[in-house]
N, C-alpha and C positions, 0 to 999 in steps of 0.2 A: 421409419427405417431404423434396423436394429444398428447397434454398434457396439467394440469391444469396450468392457470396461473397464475402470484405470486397476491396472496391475504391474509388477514387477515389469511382466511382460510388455505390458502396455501405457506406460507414466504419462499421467499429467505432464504437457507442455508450460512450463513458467516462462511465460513473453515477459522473464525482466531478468535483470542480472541483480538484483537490490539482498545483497548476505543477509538482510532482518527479515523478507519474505521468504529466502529459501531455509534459513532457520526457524523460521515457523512450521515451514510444509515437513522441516527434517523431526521436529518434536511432536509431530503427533503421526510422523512414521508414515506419511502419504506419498507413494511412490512418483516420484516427479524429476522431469529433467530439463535444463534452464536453458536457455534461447532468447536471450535478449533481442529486443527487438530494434535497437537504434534508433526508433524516433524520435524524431525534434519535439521536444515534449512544447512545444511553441506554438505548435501549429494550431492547438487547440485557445482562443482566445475569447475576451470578453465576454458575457452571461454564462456563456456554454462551458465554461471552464467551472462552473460550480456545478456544473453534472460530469464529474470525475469518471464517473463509465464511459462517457464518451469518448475520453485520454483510453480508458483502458480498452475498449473496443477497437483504439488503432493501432494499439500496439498489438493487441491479440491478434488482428487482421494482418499484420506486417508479417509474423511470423508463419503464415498457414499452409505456403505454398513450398514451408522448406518441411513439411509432413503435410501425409494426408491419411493419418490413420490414428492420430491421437487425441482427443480432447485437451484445449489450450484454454490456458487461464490469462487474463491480461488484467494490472490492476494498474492503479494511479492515486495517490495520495494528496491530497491537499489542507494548506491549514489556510483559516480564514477567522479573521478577525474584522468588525464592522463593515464587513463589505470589501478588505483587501485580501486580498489574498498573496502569501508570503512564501515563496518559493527556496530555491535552495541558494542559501547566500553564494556570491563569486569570492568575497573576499573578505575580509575582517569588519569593516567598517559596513559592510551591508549586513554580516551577521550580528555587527554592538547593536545596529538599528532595527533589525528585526527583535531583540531581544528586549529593548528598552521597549518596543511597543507591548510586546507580550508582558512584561512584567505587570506585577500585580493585578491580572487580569483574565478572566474566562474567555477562550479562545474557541472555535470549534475545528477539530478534525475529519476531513471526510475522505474514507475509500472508497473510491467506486472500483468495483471486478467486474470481469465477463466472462462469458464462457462459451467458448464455440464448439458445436460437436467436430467432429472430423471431417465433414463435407466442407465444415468452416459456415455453418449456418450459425447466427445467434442463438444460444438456446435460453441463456439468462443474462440480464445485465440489471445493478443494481448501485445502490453509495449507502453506506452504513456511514453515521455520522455520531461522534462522542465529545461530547462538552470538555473540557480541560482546563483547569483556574493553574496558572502559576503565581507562585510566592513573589511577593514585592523584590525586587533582585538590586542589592549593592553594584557601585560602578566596579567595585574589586570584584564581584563576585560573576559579574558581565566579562571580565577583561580577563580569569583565571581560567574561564567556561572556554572560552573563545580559544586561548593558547593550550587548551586539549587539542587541538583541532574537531573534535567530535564534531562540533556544528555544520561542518562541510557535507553538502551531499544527503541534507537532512533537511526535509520541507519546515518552516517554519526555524531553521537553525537550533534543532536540539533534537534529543532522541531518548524517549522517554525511557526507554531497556537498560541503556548507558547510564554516565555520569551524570548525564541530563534528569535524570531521575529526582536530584538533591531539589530539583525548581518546583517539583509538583507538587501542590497541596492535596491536591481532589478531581476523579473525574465522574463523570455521570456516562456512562456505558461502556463498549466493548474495550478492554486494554491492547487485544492483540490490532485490533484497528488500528489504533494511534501508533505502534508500531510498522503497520505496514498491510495486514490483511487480516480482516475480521474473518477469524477463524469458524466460530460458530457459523455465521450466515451462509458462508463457502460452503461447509459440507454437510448442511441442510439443502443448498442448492443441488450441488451435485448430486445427492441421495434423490431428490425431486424430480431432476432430468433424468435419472436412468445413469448418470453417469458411473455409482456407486452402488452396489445390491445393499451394502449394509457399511454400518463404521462401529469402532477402528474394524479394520482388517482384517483376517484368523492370519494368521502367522504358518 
């Protein structure tokens, strides 16, 4: 079944309200319009929670029934260190803790995306995953971090675009991942499905 493809006329559905992924979608100019999707990002729990599409698949699904003519993206982000995985602090003392565990230590981030056509059938679901070593961190340097607030709202309690930046030594793959949405892989996918005849754009 044929379908329209994303254009001005016809934008990507973003199932999240996250400003680091719609400043992605906005820097390489891919027409898209944002629809968060409200779920409990909770719902997803134990093994299955380290395949991050599967987060992203329910939100993309949450969204489908308020369109039925646009290709939606849903993603989900995670960081994981030795097996825990470190969500977005509630409060100061969960973010010092998350950070003393990251400090001087290689972490792994992984996005999973999805992508539904407009029927709302799966057309692609994937997790793109980037190593990330942060710097040995002072308790000043934990407790100055923290009183940005930047850590809020931020899986693993830092954000590698921001302030958060000053913690990284070195990572090994996608940067925009770790951010929020592995840009490359996305619009290799949607060129793949049909969703894209070509990229960037003609203007």
């Amino acid at each position: 079944m044929n379908f329209p493809i994303i254009s001005k006329e016809n934008p990507l559905i973003l199932a999240s309200a996250s400003p680091r992924r719609k400043r992605l979608l906005q820097q390489i100019d891919l027409p898209f319009l944002s629809l968060p999707s409200r779920l409990d990002e909770k719902q997803v729990a134990g093994e299955s929670s380290f395949k991050a599409h599967i987060m992203a698949e329910k939100k993309a699904m949450a969204v489908h029934s308020k369109t039925n003519k646009n290709w939606i993206l849903g993603a989900d982000t995670i960081v994981v260190l030795g097996g825990i995985i470190l969500g977005k602090p509630h409060d100061h003392d969960e973010a010092r803790s998350m950070l003393i565990l990251l400090s001087g230590k290689e972490h792994k981030v992984t996005t999973g995306f999805c992508l539904l056509d407009p029927s709302g059938t799966v057309r692609h679901a994937e997790d793109v995953s980037t190593l990330v070593k942060m710097k040995r961190l002072t308790e000043e340097e934990v407790e100055a971090y923290i009183s940005t607030n930047e850590p809020f709202g931020k899986a693993g309690s830092y954000a590698i675009q921001g302030i958060g930046s000053f913690m990284i030594e070195a990572i090994s793959g996608s940067y925009t991942n770790v951010v929020g949405l592995p840009v490359c892989a996305l619009i290799n996918s949607l060129l793949a499905i049909g969703a894209l005849k070509g990229f960037p754009l003609l203007s």
